[in-house]
ZADREN-950448 format. One record per residue (C-alpha): x, y, z; residue in one letter. Coordinates in nm, 3 decimals, decimal comma. Each point is the difference from the previous one (the first is absolute). Layout:
N
<<X; Y; Z>; 'A'>
...
This chain:
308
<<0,648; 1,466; -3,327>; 'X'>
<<-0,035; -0,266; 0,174>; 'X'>
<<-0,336; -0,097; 0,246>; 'X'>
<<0,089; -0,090; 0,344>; 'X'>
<<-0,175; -0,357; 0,153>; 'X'>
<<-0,273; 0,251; 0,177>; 'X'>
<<-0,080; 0,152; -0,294>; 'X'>
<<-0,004; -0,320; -0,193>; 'X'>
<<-0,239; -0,143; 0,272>; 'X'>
<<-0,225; 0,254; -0,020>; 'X'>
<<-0,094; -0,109; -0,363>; 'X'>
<<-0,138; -0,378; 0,193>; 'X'>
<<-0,405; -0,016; -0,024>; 'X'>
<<-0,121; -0,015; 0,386>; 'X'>
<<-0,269; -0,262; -0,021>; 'X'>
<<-0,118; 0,048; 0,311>; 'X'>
<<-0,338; 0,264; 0,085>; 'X'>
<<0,063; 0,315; 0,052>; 'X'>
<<-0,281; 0,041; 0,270>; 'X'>
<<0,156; -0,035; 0,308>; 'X'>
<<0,333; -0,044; -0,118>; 'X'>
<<0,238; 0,015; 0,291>; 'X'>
<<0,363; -0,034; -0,173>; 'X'>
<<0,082; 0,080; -0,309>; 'X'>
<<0,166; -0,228; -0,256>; 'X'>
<<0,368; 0,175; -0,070>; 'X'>
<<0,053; 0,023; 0,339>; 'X'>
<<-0,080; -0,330; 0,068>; 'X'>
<<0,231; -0,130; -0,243>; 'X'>
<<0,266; 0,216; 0,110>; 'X'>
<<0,019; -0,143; 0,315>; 'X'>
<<0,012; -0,338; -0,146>; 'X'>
<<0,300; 0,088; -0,210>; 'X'>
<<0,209; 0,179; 0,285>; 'X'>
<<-0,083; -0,301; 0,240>; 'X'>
<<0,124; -0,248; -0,283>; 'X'>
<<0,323; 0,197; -0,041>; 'X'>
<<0,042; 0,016; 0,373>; 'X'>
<<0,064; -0,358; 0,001>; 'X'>
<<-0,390; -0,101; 0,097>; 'X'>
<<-0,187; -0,281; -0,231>; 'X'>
<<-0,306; -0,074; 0,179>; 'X'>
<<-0,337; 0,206; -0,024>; 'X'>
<<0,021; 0,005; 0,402>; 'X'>
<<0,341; 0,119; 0,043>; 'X'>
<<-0,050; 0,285; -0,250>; 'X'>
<<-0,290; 0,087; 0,167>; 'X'>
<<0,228; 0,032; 0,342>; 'X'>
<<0,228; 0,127; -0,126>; 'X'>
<<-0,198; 0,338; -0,097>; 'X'>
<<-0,191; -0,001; 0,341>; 'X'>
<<0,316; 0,039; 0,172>; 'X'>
<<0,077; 0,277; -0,176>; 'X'>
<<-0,354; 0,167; -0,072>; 'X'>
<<0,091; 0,362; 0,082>; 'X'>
<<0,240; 0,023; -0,232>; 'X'>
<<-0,016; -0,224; -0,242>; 'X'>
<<-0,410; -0,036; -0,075>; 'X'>
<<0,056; 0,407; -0,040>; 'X'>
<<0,304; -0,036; -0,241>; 'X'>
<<-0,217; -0,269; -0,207>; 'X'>
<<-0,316; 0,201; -0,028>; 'X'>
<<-0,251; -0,128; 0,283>; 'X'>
<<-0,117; 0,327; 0,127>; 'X'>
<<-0,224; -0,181; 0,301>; 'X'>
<<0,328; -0,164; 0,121>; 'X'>
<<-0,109; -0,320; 0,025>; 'X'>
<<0,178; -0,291; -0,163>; 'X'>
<<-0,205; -0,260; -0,222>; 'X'>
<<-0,010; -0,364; 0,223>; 'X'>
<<0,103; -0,329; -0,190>; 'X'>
<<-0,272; -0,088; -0,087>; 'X'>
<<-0,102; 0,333; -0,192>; 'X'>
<<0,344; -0,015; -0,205>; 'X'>
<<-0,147; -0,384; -0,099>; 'X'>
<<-0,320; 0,115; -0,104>; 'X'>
<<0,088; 0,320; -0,202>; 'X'>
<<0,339; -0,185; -0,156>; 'X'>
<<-0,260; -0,301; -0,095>; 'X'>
<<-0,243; 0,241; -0,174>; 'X'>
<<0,272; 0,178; -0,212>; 'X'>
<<0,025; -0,084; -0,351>; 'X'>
<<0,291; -0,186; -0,045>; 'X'>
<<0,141; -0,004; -0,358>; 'X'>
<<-0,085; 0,400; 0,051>; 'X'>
<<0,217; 0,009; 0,281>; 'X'>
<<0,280; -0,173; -0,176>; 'X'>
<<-0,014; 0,228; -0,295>; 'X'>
<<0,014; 0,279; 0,235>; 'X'>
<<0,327; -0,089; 0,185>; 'X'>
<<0,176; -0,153; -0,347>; 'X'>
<<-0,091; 0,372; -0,150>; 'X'>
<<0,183; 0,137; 0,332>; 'X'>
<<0,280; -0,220; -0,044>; 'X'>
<<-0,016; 0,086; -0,380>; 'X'>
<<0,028; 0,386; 0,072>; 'X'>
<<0,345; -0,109; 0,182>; 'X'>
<<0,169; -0,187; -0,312>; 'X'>
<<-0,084; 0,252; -0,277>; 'X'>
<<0,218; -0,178; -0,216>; 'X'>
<<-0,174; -0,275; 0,037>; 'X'>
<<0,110; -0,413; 0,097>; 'X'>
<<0,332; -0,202; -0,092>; 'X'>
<<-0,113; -0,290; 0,076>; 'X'>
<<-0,390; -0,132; 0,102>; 'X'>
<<-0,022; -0,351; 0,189>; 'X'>
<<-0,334; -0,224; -0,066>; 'X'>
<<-0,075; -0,253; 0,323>; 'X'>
<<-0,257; -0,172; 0,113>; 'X'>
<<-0,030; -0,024; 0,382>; 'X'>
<<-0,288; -0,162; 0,266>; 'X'>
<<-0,012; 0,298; 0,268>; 'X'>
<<0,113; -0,175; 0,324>; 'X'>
<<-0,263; -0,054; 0,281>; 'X'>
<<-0,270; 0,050; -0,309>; 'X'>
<<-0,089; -0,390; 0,068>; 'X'>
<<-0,333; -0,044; 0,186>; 'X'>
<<-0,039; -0,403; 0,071>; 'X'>
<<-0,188; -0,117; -0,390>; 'X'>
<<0,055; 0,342; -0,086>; 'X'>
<<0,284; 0,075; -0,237>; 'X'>
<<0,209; 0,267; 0,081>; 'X'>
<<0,039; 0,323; -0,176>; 'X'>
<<0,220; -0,043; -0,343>; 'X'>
<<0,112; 0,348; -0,103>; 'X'>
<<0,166; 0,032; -0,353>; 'X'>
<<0,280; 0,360; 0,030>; 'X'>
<<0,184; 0,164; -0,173>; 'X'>
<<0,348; 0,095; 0,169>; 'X'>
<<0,257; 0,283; -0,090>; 'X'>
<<0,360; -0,030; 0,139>; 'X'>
<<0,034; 0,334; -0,014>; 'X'>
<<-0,250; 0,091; 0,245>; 'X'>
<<-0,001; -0,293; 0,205>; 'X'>
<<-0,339; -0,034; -0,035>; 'X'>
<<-0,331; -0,149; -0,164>; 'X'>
<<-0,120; 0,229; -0,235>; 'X'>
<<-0,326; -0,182; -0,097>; 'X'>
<<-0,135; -0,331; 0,101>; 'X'>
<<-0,361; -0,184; -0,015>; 'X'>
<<-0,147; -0,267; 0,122>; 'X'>
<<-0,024; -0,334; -0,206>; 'X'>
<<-0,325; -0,207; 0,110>; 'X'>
<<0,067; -0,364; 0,038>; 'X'>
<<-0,151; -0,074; -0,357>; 'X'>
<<0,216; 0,216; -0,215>; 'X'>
<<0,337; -0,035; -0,200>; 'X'>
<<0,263; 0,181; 0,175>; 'X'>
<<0,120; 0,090; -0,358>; 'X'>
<<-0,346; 0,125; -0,086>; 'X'>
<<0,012; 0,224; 0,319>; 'X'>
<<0,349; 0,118; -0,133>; 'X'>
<<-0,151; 0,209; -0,296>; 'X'>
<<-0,281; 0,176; 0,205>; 'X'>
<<0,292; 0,102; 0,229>; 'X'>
<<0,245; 0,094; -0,330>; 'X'>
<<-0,329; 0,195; -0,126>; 'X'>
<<0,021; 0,246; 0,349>; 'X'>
<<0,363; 0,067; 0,047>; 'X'>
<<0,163; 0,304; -0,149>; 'X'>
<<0,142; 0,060; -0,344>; 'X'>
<<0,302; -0,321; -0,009>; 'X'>
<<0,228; 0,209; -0,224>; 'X'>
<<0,342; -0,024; 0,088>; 'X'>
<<-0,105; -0,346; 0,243>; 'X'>
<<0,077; -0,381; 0,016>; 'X'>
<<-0,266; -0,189; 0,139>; 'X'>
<<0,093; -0,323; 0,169>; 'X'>
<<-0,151; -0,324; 0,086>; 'X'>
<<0,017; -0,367; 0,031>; 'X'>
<<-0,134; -0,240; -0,245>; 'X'>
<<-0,371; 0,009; 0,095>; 'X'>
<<0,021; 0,303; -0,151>; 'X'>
<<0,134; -0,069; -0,389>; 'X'>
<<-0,243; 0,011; -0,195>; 'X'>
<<-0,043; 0,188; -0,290>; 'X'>
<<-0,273; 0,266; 0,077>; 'X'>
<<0,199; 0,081; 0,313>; 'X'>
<<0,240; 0,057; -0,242>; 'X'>
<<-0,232; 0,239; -0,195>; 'X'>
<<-0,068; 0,187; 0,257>; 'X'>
<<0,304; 0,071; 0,170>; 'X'>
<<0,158; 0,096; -0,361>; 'X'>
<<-0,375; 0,221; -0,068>; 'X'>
<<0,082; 0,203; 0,335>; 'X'>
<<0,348; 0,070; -0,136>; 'X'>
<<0,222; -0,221; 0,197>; 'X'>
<<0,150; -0,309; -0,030>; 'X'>
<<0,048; -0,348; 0,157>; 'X'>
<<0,215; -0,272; 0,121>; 'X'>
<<-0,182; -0,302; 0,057>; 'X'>
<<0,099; -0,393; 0,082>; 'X'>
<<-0,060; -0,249; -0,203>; 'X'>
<<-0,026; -0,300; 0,161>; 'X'>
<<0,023; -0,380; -0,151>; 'X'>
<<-0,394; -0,068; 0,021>; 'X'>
<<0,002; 0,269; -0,285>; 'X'>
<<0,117; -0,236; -0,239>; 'X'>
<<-0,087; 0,183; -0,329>; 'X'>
<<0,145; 0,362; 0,113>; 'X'>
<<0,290; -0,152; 0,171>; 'X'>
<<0,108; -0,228; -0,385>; 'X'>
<<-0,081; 0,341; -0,145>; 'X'>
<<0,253; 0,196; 0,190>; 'X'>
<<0,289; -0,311; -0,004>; 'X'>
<<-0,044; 0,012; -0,362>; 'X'>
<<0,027; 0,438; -0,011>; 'X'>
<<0,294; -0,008; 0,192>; 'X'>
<<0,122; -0,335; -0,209>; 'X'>
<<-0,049; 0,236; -0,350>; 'X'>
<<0,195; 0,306; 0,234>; 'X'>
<<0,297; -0,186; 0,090>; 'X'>
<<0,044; -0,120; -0,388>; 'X'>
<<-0,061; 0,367; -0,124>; 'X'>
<<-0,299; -0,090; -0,168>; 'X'>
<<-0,272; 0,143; 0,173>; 'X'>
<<-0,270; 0,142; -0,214>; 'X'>
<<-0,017; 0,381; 0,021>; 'X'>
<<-0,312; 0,171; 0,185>; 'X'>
<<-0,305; 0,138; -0,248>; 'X'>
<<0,121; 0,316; 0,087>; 'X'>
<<0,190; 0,186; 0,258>; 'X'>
<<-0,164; 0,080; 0,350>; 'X'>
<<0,028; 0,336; 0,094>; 'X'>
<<-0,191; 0,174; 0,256>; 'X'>
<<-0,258; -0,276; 0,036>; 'X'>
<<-0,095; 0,010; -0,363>; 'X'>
<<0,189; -0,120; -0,340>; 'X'>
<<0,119; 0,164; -0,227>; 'X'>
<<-0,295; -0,062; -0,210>; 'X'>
<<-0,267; 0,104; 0,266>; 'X'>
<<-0,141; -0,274; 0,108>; 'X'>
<<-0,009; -0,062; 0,334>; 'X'>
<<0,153; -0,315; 0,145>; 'X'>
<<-0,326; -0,127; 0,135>; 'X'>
<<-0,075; -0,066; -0,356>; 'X'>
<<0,293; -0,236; -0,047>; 'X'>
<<0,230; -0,169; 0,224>; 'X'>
<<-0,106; -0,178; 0,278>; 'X'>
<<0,095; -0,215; 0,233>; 'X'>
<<-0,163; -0,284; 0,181>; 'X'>
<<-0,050; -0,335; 0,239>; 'X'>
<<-0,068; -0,193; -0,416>; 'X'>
<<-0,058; 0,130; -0,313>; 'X'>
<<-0,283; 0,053; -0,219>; 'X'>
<<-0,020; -0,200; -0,300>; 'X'>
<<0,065; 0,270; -0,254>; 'X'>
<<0,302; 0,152; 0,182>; 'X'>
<<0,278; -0,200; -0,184>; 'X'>
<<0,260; 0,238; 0,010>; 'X'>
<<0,171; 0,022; 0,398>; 'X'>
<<0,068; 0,350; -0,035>; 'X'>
<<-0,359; 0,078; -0,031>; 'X'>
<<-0,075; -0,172; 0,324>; 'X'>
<<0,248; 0,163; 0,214>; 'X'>
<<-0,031; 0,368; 0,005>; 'X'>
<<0,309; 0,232; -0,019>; 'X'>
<<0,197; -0,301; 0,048>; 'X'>
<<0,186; 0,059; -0,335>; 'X'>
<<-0,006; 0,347; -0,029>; 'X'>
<<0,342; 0,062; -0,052>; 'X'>
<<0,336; -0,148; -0,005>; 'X'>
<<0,062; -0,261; 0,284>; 'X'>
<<0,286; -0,016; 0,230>; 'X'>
<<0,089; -0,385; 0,012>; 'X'>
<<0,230; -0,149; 0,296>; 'X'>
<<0,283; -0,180; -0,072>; 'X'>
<<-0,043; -0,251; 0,220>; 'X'>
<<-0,322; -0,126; 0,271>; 'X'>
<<0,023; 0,229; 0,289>; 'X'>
<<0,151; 0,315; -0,178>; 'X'>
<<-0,087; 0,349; 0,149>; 'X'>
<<-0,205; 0,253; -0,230>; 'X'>
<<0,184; 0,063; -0,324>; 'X'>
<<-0,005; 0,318; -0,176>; 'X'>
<<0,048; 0,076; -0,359>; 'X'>
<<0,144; 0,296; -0,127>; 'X'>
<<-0,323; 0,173; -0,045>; 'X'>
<<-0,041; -0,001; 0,371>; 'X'>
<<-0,325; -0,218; -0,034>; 'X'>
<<0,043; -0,252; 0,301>; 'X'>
<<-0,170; -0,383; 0,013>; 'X'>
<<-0,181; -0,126; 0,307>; 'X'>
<<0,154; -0,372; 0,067>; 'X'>
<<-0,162; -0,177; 0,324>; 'X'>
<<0,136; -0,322; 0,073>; 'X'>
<<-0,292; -0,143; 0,250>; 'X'>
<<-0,051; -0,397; -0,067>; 'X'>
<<-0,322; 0,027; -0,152>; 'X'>
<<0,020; -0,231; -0,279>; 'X'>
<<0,068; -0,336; 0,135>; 'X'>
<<0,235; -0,188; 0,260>; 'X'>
<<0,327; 0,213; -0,030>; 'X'>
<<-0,054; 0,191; -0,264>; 'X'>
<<-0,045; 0,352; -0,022>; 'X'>
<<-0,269; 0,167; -0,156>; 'X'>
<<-0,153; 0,343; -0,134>; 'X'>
<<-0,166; 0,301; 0,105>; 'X'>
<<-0,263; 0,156; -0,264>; 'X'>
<<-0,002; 0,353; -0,014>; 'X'>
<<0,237; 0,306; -0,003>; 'X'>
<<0,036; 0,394; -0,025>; 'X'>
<<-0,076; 0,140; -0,352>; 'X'>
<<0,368; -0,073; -0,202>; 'X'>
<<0,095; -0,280; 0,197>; 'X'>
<<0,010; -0,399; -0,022>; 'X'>
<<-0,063; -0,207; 0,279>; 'X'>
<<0,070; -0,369; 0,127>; 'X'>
């Protein structure tokens, strides 16, 4: 059964002292999240918000004294809180919604608005973002000094099981042990590939070159479930990357899943998806990522499936 926020809440460390301890955390937060969702965005107006309606509202949300918590409380108790705790505690809740877990998951990089204090850089936040919900379902913080891309597999490494999921991002974000990871959780990707990536973007030209002539070399094995048929798991071969190493000669080793099966090849630039009779679909994006006026590919597709 599902947990409801309150309950979900209730599992947040208070780091405050409990001597003399005046309101207490879920409450706190509560209000927070009803003033939010009545439209409010500022510590101050939330705090207003429940003083002019302290009778009933501090006694619906659990502050027996009947006082409501001042601004400048709800800053110093919200600053104290754990935040990658709190985060895991509100993507579970949001998990306990969408049993059957995510479609599609969204990887940006955004600088939090306001978050700029004169030298100071502002706040980059790295999240994780499901359609479905309409909502970040994990996100940390990326310090000035690290690889966005890094930051991308500590926030692949807390997110829920992928299976059944296509992760998408731009082209900071193909690189092969992004790759790894997404396909280790049990999802898989769609990436860009963009014409600074000179080696993966020949690679792919010359897959698709070897599709369209009917001579693309088949895969080891078949992909199914994650694993082939020989069960190895595809972390241990194909992979897929900004270059190549030296030793990976073959471009079916460096692009995971990309031939896995059968592709569906348009007949001409600009085609829609194609489907073959086994019902396996191709991915074919036609954003100009390869040069002036020409269209390029996209690495990465669901297990079965070819993409462009």
């Amino acid at each position: 059964m599902a947990r409801s926020l309150i309950e979900r809440l209730g599992e947040l460390k208070d780091p405050r002292d409990p001597r003399g301890l005046r309101y207490p955390l879920v409450p706190v937060l509560a209000l927070c999240v009803v003033g939010i969702l009545a439209g409010h965005t500022s510590l101050a107006a939330i705090a207003q918000f429940g003083r002019l309606r302290k009778h009933w509202l501090g006694h619906a949300l659990g502050f027996r004294s009947g006082r409501i918590p001042a601004a400048t409380t709800l800053s110093l108790v919200l600053r104290a809180l754990d935040a990658d705790d709190l985060d895991r505690i509100i993507g579970a809740w949001l998990a306990d919604r969408h049993a059957d877990g995510w479609d599609h998951i969204a990887l940006d990089g955004k600088t939090l608005r306001g978050s700029r204090d004169g030298q100071v850089p502002g706040v980059h936040l790295l999240a994780a973002y499901a359609p479905q919900a309409s909502a970040v379902i994990a996100q940390l913080r990326v310090d000035a000094t690290t690889n966005e891309h890094k930051a991308a597999l500590r926030l692949l490494g807390v997110l829920p099981p992928l299976k059944g999921a296509v992760v998408t991002a731009d082209a900071m974000f193909t690189h092969r042990d992004v790759c790894e990871q997404v396909l280790a959780n049990g999802g898989d990707y769609i990436l860009y590939a963009k014409d600074n990536q000179t080696t993966l973007e020949r690679d792919l030209r010359d897959l698709f070159a070897a599709a369209e002539l009917g001579c693309l070399p088949p895969p080891p094995a078949a992909v199914m479930g994650g694993e082939y048929a020989d069960g190895h798991h595809p972390q241990q071969g194909a992979r897929a990357d900004r270059g190549a190493d030296a030793d990976d000669h073959d471009v079916v080793e460096r692009l995971p899943r990309l031939a896995a099966s059968r592709p569906s090849v348009p007949t001409r630039a600009g085609a829609a998806n194609r489907r073959p009779e086994d019902g396996r679909g191709g991915v074919w994006d036609h954003q100009s990522v390869a040069g002036r006026g020409q269209r390029g590919p996209v690495v990465g597709l669901q297990p079965g499936s070819l993409g462009h």
